[in-house]
C-alpha positions as CSV (number, residue, x, y, z in Angstrom):
1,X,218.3,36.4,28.6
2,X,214.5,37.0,27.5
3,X,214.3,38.0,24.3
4,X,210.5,39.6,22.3
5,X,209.9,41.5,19.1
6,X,207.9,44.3,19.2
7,X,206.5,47.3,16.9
8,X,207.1,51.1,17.1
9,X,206.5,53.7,15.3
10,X,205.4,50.9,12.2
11,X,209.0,49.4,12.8
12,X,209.8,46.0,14.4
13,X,212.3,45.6,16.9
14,X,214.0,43.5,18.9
15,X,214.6,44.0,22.6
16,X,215.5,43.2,25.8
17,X,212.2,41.8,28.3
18,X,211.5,42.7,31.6
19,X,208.3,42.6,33.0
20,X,207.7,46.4,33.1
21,X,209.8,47.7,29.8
22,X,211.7,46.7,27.0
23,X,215.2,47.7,26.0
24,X,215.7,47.5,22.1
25,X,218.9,45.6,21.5
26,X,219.6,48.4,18.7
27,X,219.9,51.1,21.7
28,X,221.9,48.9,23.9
29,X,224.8,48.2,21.3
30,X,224.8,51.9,20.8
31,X,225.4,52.5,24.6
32,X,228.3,49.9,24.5
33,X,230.1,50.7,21.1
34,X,228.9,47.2,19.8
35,X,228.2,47.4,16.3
36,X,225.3,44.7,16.4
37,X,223.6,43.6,12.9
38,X,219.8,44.4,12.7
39,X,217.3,41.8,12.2
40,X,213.9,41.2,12.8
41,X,214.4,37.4,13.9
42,X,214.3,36.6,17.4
43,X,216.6,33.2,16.1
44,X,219.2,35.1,15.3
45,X,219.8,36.0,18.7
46,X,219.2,33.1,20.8
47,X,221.4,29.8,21.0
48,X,222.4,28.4,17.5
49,X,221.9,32.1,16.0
50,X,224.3,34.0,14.0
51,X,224.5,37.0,16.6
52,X,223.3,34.9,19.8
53,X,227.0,35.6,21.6
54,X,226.8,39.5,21.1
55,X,223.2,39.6,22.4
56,X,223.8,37.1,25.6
57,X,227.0,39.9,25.8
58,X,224.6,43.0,26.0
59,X,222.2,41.2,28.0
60,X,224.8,40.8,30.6
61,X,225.8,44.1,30.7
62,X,222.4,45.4,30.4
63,X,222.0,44.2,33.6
64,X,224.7,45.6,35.1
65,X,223.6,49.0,34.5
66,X,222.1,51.7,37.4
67,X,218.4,52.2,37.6
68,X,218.1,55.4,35.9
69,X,220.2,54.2,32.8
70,X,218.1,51.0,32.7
71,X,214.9,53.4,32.6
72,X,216.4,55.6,29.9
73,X,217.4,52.8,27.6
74,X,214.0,51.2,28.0
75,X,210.6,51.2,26.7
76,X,206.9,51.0,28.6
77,X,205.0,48.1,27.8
78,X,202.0,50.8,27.0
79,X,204.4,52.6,24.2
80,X,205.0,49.5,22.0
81,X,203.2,46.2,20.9
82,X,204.5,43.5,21.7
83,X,204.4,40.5,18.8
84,X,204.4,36.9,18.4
85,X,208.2,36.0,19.0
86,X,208.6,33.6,15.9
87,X,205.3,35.4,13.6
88,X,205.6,32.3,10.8
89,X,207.2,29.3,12.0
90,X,207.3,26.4,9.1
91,X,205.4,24.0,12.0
92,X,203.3,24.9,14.9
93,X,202.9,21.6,17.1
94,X,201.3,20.5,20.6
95,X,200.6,17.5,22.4
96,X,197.2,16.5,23.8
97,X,196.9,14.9,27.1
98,X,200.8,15.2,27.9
99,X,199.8,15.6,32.3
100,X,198.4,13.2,34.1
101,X,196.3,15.4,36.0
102,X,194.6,16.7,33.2
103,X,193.9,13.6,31.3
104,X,191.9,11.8,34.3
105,X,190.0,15.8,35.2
106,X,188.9,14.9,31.8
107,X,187.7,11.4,32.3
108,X,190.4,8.9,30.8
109,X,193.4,7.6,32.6
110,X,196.7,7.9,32.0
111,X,198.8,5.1,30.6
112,X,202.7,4.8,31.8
113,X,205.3,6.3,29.4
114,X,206.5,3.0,28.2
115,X,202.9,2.1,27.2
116,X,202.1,4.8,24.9
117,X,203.7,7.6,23.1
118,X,203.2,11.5,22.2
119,X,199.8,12.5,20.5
120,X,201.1,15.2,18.4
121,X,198.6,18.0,16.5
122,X,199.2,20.9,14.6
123,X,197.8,24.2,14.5
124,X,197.8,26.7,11.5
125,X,200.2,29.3,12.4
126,X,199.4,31.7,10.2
127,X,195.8,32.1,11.9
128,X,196.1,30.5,15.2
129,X,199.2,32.7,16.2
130,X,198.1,35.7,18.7
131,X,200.3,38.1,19.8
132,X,200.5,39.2,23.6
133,X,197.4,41.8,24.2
134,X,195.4,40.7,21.3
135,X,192.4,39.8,21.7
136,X,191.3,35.8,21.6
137,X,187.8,36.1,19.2
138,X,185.1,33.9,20.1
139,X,184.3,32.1,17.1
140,X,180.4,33.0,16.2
141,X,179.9,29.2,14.6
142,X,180.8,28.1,17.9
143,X,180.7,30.5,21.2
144,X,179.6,28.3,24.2
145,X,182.6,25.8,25.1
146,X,186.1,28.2,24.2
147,X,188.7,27.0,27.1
148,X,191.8,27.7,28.3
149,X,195.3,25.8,28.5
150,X,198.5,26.7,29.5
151,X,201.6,25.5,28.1
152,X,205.1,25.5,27.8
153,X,206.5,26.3,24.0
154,X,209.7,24.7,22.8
155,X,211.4,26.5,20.3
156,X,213.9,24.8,17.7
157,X,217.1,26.5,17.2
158,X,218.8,23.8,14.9
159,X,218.0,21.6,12.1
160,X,217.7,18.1,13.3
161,X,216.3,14.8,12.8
162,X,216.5,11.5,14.3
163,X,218.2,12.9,17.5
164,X,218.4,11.1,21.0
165,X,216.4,12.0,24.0
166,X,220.3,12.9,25.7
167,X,221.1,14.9,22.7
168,X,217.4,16.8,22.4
169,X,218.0,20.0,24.6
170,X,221.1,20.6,22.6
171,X,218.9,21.7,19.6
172,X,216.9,23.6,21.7
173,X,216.7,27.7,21.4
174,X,214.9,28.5,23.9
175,X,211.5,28.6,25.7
176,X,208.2,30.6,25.2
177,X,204.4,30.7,27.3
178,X,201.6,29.2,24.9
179,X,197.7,29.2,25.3
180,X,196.1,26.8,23.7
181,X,192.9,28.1,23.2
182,X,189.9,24.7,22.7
183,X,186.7,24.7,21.4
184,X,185.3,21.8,23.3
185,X,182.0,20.6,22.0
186,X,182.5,22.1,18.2
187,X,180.5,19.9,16.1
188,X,180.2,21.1,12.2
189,X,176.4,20.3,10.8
190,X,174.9,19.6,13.7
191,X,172.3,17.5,11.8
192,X,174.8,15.5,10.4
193,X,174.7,11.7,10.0
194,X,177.3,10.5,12.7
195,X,180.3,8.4,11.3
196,X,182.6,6.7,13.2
197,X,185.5,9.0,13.0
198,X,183.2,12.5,13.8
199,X,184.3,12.2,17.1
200,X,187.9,12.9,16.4
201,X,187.8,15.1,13.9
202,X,185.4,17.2,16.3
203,X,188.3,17.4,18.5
204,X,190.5,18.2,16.5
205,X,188.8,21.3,14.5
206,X,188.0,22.4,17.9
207,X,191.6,23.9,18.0
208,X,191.6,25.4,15.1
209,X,190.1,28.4,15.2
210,X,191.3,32.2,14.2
211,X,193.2,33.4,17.4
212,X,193.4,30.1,19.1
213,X,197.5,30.0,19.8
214,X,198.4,33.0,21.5
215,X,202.4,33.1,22.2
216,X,204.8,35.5,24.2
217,X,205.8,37.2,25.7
218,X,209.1,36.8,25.1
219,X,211.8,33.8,24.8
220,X,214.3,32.7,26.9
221,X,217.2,31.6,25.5
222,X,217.7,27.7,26.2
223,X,220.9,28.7,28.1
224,X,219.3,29.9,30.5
225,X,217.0,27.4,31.6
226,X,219.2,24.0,31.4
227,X,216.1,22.2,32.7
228,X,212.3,23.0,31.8
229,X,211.3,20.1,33.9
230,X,211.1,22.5,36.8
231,X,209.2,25.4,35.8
232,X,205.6,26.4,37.5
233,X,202.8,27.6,35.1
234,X,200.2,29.5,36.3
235,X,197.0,30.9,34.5
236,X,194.3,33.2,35.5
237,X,190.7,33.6,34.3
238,X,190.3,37.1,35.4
239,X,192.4,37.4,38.4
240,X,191.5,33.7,39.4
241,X,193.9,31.1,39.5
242,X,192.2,28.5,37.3
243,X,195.9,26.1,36.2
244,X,198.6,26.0,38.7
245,X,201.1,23.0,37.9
246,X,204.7,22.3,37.1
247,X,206.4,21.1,33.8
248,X,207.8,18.5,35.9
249,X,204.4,16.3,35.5
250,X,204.9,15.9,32.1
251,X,204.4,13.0,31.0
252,X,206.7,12.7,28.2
253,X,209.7,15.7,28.9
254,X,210.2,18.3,26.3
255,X,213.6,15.6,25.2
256,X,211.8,13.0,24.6
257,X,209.0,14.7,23.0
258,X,211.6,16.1,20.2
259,X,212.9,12.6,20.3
260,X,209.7,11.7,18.8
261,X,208.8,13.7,16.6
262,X,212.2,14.2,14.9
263,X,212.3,10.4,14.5
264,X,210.0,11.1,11.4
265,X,209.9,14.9,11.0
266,X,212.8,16.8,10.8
267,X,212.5,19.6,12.7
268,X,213.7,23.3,11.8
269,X,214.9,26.6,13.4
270,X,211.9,28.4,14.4
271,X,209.5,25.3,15.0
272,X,207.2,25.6,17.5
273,X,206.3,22.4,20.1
274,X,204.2,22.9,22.8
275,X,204.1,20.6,25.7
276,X,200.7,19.9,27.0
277,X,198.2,21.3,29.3
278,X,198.2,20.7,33.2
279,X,195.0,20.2,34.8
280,X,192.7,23.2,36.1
281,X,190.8,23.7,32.5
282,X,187.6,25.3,32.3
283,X,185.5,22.0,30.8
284,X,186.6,19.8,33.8
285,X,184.7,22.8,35.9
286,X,181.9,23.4,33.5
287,X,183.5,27.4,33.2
288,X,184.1,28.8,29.6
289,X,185.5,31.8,28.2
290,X,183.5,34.9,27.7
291,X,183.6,38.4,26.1
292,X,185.2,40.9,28.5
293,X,187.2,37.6,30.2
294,X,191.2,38.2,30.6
295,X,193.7,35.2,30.4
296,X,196.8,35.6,32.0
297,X,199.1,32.7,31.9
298,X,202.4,32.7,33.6
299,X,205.7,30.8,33.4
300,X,207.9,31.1,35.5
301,X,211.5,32.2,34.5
302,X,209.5,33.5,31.4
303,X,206.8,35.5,32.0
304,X,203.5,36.5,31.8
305,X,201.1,36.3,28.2
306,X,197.9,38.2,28.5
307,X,195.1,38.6,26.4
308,X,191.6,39.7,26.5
309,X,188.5,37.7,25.5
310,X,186.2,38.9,22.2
């Protein structure tokens, strides 16, 4: 079951994804004589959600249905906009250098698992967070260096802290595509005196810029993927393949990445973690984003996130 929010008409919906329409759960439960409560959170749909067993229910049946009542239910992707799937989650978290591939295209090598543990950022969601179609901005204070990652997005379904790597999936609602948009060489006062932390900090405002985090297009319910160590991601620079990996080269699986960080963060319905980039980004190749550039970045079993470049 994929799951999105969009906007019609000035009203937000919830609906169905497929890669050519949507199919607004309100229209569906209507069809079936389900009297379905309205809400405008994708959570309360998906596993651990008040209304997540009358959804999965219409899902099912939705696709049952014949090809002209599936068109008839459904919406274009040109007649709505489609939104971030959870607009103001309470934390919005990704890993750096979480594939192997991608840490040594970058220069450093890649320590064993039981060496070394999760480096954990945060974004701010409220700024960061792009939905599917809008456009990534390059930031004027900084235009040269703006790259690309793809990334799997975990989304919490259930309050939890201190779990077990075992246990982790079980909190899980359900999966979403994330680009992690970088800044590579941001450096604030460039006629700064250099301190020995500048470095890092660099780095780390590098990802913080308006539009940086777009998410979508939809999310599929945990259920549905038992295992997200076997899932390809794909993204495209203008029609070009630039990543093309699989979330089983992780180095630290989404389980034992919420193993981590619930061990001193409890984590809540609606948080965001996303995974890590494969290699295949644009510093490693000297190529950076550009007005007039399109991302899309696919995940298998998911789908596809698309924006264009500003």
């Amino acid at each position: 079951m994929r799951l999105c929010r969009f906007e019609r008409d000035d009203q937000i919906h919830i609906g169905v994804y497929d890669e050519r329409r949507v199919t607004p759960l309100e229209r569906l439960a209507r069809l079936c004589g389900v009297d379905l409560p309205r809400s405008e959170s994708l959570l309360d749909y998906l596993p651990h959600g008040r209304f997540f067993e009358a959804a999965r229910a219409l899902s099912e049946k939705l696709a049952d249905l014949p090809g002209d009542e599936l068109a008839r239910l459904g919406i274009d992707h040109d007649q709505v906009r489609l939104l971030v799937p959870i607009p103001r989650p309470n934390k919005l978290m990704l890993l750096a250098g979480n594939y192997a591939e991608h840490i040594k295209e970058g220069g450093g090598i890649a320590a064993e698992r039981a060496r070394t543990f999760p480096y954990v950022f945060m974004k701010p969601p409220t700024t960061t967070l792009t939905n599917p179609g809008d456009p990534v901005r390059i930031p004027a204070v900084s235009p040269d260096h703006i790259d690309w990652e793809i990334e799997l997005g975990v989304v919490i379904g259930r309050r939890c802290k201190g779990v077990k790597e075992k246990e982790a999936l079980q909190y899980v609602a359900g999966y979403t595509v994330v680009n992690d948009i970088s800044d590579r060489h941001f450096k604030p006062n460039p006629n700064r005196v250099e301190r020995p932390k500048d470095a890092f900090f660099d780095w780390l405002h590098g990802k913080w810029h308006d539009t940086f985090c777009p998410v979508g297009p939809c999310i599929v319910a945990a259920t549905d993927i038992p295992d997200p160590q076997n899932l390809r991601l794909t993204l495209k620079v203008n029609g070009e393949v630039e990543q093309d990996s699989n979330t089983r080269h992780m180095i630290f699986p989404v389980a034992a990445v919420i193993e981590f960080i619930s061990a001193f963060v409890t984590l809540e319905p609606g948080d965001i973690i996303s995974t890590g980039t494969p290699s295949g980004v644009g510093a490693a190749k000297g190529k950076f984003l550009r007005p007039g550039d399109r991302l899309d970045a696919t995940i298998e079993r998911i789908g596809t996130l698309s924006n264009p470049v500003e």
